[in-house]
C-alpha positions in Angstrom: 0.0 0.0 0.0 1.4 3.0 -1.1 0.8 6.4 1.3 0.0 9.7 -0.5 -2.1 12.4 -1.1 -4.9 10.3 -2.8 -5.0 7.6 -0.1 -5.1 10.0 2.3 -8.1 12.0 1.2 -9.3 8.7 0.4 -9.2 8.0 4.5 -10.8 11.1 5.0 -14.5 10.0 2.6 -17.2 8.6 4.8 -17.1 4.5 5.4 -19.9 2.3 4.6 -21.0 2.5 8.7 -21.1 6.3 8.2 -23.3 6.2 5.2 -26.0 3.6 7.2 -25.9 6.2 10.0 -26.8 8.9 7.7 -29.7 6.8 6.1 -30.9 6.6 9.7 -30.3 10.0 10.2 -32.2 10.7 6.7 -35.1 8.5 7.9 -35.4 9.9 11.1 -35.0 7.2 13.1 -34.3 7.3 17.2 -35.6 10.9 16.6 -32.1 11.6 15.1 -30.3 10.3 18.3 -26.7 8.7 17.7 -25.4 6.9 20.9 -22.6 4.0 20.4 -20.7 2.1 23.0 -17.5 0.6 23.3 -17.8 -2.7 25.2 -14.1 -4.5 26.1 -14.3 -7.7 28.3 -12.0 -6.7 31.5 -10.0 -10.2 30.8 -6.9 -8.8 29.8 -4.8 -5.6 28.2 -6.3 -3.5 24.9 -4.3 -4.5 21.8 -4.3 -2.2 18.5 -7.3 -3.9 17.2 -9.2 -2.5 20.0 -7.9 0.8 19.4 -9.1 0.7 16.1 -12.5 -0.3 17.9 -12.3 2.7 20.3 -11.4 5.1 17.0 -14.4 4.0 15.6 -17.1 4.0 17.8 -16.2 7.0 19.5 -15.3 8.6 16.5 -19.1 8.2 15.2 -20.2 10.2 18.8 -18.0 12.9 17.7 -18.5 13.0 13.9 -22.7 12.7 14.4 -22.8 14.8 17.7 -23.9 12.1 19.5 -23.1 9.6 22.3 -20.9 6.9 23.3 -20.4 4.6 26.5 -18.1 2.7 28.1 -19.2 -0.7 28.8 -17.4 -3.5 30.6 -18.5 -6.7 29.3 -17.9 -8.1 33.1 -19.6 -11.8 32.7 -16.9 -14.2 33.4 -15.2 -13.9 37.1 -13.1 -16.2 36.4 -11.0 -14.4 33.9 -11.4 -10.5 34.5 -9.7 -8.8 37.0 -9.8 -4.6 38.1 -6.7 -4.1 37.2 -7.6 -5.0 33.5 -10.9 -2.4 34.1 -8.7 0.0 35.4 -6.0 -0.3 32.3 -8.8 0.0 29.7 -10.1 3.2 31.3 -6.5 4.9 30.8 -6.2 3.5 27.4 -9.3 5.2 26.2 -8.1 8.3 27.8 -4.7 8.2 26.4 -6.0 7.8 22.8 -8.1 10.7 23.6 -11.6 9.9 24.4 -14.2 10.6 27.3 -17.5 8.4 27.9 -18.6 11.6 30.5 -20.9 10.0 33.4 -21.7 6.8 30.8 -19.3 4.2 32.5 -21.3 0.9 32.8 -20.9 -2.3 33.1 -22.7 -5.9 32.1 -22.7 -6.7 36.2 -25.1 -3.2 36.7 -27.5 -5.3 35.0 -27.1 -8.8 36.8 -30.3 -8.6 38.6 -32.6 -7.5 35.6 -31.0 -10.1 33.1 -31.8 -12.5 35.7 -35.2 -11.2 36.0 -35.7 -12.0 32.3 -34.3 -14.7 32.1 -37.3 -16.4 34.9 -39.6 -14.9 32.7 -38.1 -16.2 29.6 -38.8 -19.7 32.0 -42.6 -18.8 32.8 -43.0 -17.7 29.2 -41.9 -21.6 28.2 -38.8 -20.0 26.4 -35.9 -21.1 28.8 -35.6 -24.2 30.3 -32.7 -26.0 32.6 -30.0 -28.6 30.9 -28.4 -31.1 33.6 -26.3 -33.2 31.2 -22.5 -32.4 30.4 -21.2 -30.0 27.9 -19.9 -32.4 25.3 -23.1 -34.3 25.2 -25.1 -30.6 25.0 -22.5 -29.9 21.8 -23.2 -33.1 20.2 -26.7 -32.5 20.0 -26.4 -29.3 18.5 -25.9 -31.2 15.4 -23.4 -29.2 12.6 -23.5 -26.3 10.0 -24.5 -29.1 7.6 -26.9 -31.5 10.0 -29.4 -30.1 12.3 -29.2 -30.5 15.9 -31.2 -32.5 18.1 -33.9 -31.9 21.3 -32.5 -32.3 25.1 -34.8 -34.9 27.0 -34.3 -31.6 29.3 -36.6 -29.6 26.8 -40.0 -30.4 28.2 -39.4 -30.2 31.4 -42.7 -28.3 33.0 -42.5 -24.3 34.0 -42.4 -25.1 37.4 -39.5 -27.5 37.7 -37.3 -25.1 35.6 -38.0 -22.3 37.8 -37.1 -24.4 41.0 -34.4 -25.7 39.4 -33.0 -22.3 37.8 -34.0 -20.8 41.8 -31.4 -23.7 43.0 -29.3 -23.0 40.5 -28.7 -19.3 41.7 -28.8 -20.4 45.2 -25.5 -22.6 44.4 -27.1 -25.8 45.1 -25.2 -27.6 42.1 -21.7 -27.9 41.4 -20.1 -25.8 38.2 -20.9 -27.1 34.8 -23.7 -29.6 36.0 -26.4 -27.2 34.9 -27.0 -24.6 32.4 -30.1 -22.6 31.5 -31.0 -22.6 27.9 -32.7 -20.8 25.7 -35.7 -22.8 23.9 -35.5 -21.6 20.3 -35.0 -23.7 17.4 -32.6 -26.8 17.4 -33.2 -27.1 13.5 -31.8 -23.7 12.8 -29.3 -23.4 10.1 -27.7 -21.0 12.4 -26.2 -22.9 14.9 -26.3 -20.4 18.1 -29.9 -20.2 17.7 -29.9 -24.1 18.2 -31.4 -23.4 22.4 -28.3 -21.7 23.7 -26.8 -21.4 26.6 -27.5 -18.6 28.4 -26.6 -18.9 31.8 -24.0 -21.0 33.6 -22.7 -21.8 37.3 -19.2 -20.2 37.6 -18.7 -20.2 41.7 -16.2 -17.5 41.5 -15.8 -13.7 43.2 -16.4 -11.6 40.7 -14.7 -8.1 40.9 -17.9 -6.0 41.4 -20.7 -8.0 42.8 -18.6 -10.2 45.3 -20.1 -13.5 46.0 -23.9 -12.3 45.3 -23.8 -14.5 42.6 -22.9 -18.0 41.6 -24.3 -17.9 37.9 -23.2 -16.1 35.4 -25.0 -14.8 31.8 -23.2 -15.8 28.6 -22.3 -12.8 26.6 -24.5 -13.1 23.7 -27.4 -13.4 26.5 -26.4 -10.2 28.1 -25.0 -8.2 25.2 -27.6 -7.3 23.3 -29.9 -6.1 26.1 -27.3 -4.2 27.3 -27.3 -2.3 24.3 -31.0 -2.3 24.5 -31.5 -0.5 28.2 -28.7 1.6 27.3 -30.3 3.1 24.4 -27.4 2.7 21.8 -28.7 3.4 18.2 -25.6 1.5 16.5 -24.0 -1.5 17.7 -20.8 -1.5 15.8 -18.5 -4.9 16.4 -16.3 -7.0 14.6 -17.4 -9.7 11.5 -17.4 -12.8 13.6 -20.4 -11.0 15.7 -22.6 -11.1 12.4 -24.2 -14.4 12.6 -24.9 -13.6 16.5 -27.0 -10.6 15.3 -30.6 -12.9 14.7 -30.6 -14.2 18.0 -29.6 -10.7 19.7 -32.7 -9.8 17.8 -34.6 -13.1 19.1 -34.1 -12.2 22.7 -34.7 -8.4 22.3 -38.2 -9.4 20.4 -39.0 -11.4 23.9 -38.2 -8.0 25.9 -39.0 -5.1 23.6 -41.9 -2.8 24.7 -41.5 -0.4 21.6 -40.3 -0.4 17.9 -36.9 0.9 19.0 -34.2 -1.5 18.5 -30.2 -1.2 18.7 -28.7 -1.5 14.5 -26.2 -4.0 14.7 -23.3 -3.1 11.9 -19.9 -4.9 11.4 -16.6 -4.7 10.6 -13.8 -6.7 9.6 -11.2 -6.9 12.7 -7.8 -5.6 12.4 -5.0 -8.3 11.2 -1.1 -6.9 11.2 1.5 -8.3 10.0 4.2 -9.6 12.4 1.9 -9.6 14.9 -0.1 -11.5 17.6 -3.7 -10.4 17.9 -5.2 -12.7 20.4 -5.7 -11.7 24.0 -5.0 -15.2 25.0 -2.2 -15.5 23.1 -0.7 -12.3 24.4 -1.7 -13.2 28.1 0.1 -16.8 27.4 3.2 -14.8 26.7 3.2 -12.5 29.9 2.9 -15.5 31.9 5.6 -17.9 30.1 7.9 -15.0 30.7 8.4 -14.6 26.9 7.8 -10.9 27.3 8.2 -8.4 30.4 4.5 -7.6 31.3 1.7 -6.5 29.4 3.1 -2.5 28.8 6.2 -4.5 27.3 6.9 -2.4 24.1 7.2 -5.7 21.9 3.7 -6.6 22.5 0.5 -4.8 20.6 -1.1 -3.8 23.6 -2.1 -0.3 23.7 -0.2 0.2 26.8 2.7 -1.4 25.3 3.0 1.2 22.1 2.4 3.8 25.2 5.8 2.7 26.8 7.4 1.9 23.5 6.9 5.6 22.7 4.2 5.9 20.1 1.9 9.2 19.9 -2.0 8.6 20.5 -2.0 10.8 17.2 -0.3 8.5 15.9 -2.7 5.5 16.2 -5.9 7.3 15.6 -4.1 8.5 12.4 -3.2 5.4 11.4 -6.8 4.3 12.3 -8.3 6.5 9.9 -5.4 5.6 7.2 -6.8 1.9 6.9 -10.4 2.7 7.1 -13.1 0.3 7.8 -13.8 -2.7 5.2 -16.1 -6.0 5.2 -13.4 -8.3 4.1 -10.8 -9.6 6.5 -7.5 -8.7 5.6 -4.0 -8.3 6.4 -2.4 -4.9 7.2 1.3 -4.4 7.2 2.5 -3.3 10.1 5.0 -1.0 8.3 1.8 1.4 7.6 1.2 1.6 11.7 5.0 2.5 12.0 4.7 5.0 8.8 2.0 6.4 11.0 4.4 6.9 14.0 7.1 8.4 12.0 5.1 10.9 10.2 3.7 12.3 13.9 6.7 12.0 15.8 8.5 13.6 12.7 6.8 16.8 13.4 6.9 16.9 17.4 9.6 15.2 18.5 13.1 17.3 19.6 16.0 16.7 17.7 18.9 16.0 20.0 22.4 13.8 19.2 22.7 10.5 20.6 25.8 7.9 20.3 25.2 4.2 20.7 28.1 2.4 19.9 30.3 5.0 21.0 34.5 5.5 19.5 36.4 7.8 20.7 37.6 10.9 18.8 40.3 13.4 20.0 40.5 16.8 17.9 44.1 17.0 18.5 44.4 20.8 17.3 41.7 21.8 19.2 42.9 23.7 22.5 43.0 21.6 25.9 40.5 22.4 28.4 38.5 24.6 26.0 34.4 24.2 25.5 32.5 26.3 22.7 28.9 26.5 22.1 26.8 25.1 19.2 23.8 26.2 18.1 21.6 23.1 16.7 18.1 22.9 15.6 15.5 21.6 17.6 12.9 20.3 14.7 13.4 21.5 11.2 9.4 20.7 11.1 8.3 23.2 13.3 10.4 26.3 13.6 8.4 27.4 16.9 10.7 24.7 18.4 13.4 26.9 18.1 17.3 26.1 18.7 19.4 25.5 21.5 23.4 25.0 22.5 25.7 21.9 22.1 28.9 22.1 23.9 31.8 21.3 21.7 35.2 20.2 23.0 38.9 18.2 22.2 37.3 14.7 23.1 34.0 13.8 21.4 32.0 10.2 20.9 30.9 8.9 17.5 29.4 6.0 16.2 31.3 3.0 15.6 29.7 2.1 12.5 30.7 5.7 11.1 34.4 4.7 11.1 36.2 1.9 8.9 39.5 1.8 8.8 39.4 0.1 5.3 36.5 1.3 3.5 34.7 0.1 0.7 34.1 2.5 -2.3 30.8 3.7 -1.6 31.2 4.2 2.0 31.9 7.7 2.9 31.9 8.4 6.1 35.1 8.8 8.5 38.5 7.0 7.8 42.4 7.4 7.5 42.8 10.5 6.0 39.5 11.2 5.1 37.4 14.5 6.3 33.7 14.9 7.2 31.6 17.2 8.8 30.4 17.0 12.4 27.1 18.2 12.7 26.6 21.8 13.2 30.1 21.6 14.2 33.5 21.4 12.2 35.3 19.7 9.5 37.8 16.4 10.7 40.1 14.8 9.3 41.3 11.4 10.6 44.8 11.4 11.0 45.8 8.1 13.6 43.7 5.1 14.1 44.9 4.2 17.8 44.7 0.5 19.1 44.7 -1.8 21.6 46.7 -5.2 22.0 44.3 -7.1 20.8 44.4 -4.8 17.5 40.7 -3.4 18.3 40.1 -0.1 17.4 39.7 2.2 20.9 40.2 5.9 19.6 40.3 8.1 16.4 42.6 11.1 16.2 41.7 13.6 14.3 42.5 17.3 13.0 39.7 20.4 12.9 39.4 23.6 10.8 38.7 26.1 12.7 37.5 28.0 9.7 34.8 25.2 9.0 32.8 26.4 12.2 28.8 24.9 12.1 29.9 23.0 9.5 30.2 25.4 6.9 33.2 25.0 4.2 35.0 28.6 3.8 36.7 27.4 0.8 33.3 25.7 -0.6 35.8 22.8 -0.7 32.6 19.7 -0.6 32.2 17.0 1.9 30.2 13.8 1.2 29.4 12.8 4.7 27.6 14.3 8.1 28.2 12.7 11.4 26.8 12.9 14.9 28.7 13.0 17.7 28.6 14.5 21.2 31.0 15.7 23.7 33.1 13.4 26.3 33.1 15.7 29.0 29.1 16.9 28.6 27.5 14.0 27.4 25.2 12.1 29.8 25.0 8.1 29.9 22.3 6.3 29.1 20.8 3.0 28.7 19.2 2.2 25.3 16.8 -0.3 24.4 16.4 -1.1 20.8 13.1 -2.9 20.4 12.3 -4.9 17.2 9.4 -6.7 15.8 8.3 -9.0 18.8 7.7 -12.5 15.3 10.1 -12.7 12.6 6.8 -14.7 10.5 4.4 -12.3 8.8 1.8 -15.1 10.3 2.9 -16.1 13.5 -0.5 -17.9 14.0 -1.4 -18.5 10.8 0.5 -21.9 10.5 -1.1 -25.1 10.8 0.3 -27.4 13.7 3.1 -25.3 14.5 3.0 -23.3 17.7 3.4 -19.8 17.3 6.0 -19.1 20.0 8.0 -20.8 17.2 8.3 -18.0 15.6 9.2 -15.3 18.3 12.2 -13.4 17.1 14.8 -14.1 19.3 16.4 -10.2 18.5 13.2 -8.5 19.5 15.3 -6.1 22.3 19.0 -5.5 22.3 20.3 -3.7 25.6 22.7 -0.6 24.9 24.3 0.0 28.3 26.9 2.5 27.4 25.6 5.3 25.2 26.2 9.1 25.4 23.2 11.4 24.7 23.1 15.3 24.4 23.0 16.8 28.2 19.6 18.5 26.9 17.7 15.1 27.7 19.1 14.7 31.7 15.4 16.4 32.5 13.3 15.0 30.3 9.9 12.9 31.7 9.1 10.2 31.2 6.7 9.5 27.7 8.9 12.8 26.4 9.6 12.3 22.5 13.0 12.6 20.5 14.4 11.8 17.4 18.1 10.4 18.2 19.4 12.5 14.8 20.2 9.5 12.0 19.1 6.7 14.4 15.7 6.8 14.8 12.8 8.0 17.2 12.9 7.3 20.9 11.3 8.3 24.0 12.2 8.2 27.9 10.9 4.9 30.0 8.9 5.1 33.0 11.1 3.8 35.0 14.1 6.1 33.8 15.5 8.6 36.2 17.9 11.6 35.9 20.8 9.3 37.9 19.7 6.4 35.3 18.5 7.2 32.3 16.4 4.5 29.8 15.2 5.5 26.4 13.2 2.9 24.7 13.8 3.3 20.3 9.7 3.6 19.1 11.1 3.1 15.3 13.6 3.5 13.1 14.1 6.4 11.3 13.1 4.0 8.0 11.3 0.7 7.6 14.1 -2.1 7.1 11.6 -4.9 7.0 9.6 -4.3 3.6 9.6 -2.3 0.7 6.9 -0.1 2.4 10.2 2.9 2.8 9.4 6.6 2.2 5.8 5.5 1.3 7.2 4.0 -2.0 
């Protein structure tokens, strides 16, 4: 996929949900209302997908001037956990959204889905299963063969209800009774085959305590959610569309008026390199594989928080891939296109070294410092400028000296000069060694006359370096995060595990590099673009005695031929 002008205005034209909220609009429907809701299940950490999600829905409250809520899908004990509420909350809010006073959650509605469901019973429409899962899936037949009745089915009103009242009372063990709704076991669409709707999970849950003992299955509570809330536009993910007739089925048994929630969906985001499975990703946390859930390999929103990408950023790159009906696969490359483009324009240009060499200007006086002035962003001239010391001893990269270059490498060697950024012209003049014949420091000569790297002869150069001064530099630790899978399809492989494919180079530790003293009292989350290395940003856990920088991404793609949007 190429990025220019035309795909971008192409972003930019009203997706096929906007134009069915604009028939409803057109129609008049919900007396014009537009409310929306982003509903997460609290069972682990927010991955891009979800962002896209978030983007989305309340991106259609702010596009429509309507509505949206925050809704914790909060039916399964035995999986969620307040911290995971509590990380979703501050992912919202770092992307830039607000759900005002509408924070919700499945559990505030525990005792009326209960309530429906014993009427559901006394209506004849629900009725209690005691045999065992496998034998329950069995009889649902398949895709191509109809299902078959429980001997449960006909059980009378009355024993149902004492047995569902048991049930909730925690009479019976987990898993040795379900209530099911009585629907149609000939269906072609298999979850309208009776489904399960509630089950005995004897777990705390996070909220309610130990009030309850039985839990409602999603696709029981979901769509009532929806419909006491008042959302106009359910908007989910593809797999959700053959759901959609029996949300319908159990809104027809509870409805009171002609309103109904208008389920639309959306094919779910698939990148490249990339693992997009909260169980998957919560597998990894807890084999060790990565450092916690905010580890910048991993996908999770909090994870591109640490790593250092821009909520800009994402809901750019949100916009960039639109919304489709076909699943797909997006390169990742476009998500880190997105990063540079943003951080290209906001983040402060400063000079890092990595692999440090040393250099010694041996004309340069002893003991004397000058001044530089460099440029913060070249973007955004607001940024302004500010002062690099300059002195005898200085750090360069490693990889900008060879000592027997090939012919297209220009950069520093014997008897070669280049410019120092915003600095001087150098000329290597010794190459000084150790025993074992390793290269530990560069001398080199200066022309005074050359001073911010300007040639007073207009003799030419074909090479800048970085560098930074010995005695003003500050040291820091770097870590240089790659893609977490070196297989476009970690999961896409039949019988092969996907841990297989981890990429065993996913973080390299630089303890001794020298960075600019500009950065000593930068915060942590601050932004900078290490000038011909890349973009990187300060760690949460750095300090001005211990600094950590994290790289977000090169300064180019070296993966694909997605480079310079070509």
């Amino acid at each position: 996929m190429t990025i220019n002008s035309e795909n971008k205005e192409m972003a930019k034209r009203p997706n096929f949900i906007h134009l069915q909220i604009e028939q409803d609009l057109e129609e008049g429907k919900n007396s014009g209302r537009i409310h929306t809701r982003f509903p997460p299940e609290p069972n682990g950490y927010l991955h891009i997908g979800h962002a896209k999600s978030i983007c989305l829905n309340f991106g259609i409250a702010e596009k429509y001037g309507g509505k949206c809520n925050l809704r914790f899908d909060d039916t399964n004990p035995a999986k969620e956990e307040t911290e995971y509420v509590d990380s979703i909350m501050e992912d919202v809010h770092w992307l830039g959204f607000d759900w005002g006073d509408r924070l919700y959650y499945a559990s505030d509605y525990f005792d009326k889905l209960h309530q429906f469901a014993v009427d559901l019973i006394k209506k004849g429409k629900a009725y209690v299963d005691d045999q065992d899962a496998d034998t329950i899936s069995r009889q649902k037949g398949t895709p191509t063969r109809p299902g078959f009745e429980s001997p449960c089915r006909m059980r009378p009103v009355e024993e149902n209800l004492r047995l569902f009242e048991k049930m909730t009372a925690g009479d019976f063990p987990d898993g040795s009774h379900v209530l099911r709704a009585k629907i149609d076991m000939a269906s072609p669409n298999m979850h309208m085959r009776d489904p399960i709707i509630y089950r005995i999970i004897k777990a705390s849950h996070h909220r309610t305590g130990d009030k309850w003992c039985i839990y409602p299955m999603y696709d029981f509570a979901h769509g009532q959610c929806d419909y006491w809330e008042g959302i106009t536009h359910s908007v989910c993910t593809l797999e959700f569309e053959v759901h959609r007739p029996l949300y319908d089925w159990f809104i027809d048994q509870l409805m009171d008026s002609d309103y109904r929630p208008r389920q639309i969906e959306f094919a779910r985001l698939n990148l490249t390199y990339t693992v997009m499975s909260k169980r998957r990703l919560l597998e990894l946390v807890k084999e060790g594989y990565v450092n916690g859930w905010d580890d910048p390999r991993m996908p999770t929103i909090s994870g591109l928080r640490r790593r250092g990408y821009s909520p800009e950023s994402v809901r750019n790159f949100s916009e960039r891939i639109g919304v489709t009906k076909v699943d797909g696969m997006i390169d990742v490359s476009l998500l880190e296109y997105s990063v540079r483009e943003h951080l290209n324009k906001i983040a402060k240009r400063v000079m890092g070294v990595l692999n440090p060499l040393k250099v010694v200007i041996t004309n340069y006086p002893v003991g004397e410092t000058e001044e530089l002035e460099a440029i913060n962003n070249p973007e955004d001239p607001l940024m302004g400028t500010r002062k690099v010391s300059f002195s005898r001893e200085l750090y360069i990269e490693r990889d900008d000296f060879m000592e027997d270059p090939p012919r297209k490498f220009f950069r520093l060697a014997p008897g070669r000069e280049v410019r120092l950024r915003y600095a001087y012209f150098v000329t290597c003049t010794e190459v000084i060694k150790n025993e074992k014949g390793e290269i530990t420091e560069l001398h080199c000569t200066y022309d005074p006359a050359s001073r911010g790297g300007n040639s007073p002869d207009g003799r030419k150069v074909k090479a800048t370096i970085h560098w930074v001064s010995a005695a003003h530099a500050v040291k820091a630790e770097v870590r240089l995060y790659d893609r977490l899978f070196n297989d476009e399809n970690p999961t896409g492989h039949k019988d092969i595990d996907f841990r297989q494919f981890l990429n065993p180079e996913s973080l390299t530790v630089l303890k001794e590099c020298f960075i600019e003293p500009s950065v000593r009292k930068a915060k942590p989350l601050d932004h900078f673009q290490f000038e011909r290395l890349g973009y990187f940003n300060v760690d949460y856990d750095s300090t001005e005695e211990n600094l950590l920088f994290n790289r977000t991404v090169p300064l180019r793609d070296s993966w694909s031929k997605f480079q310079n949007g070509k």
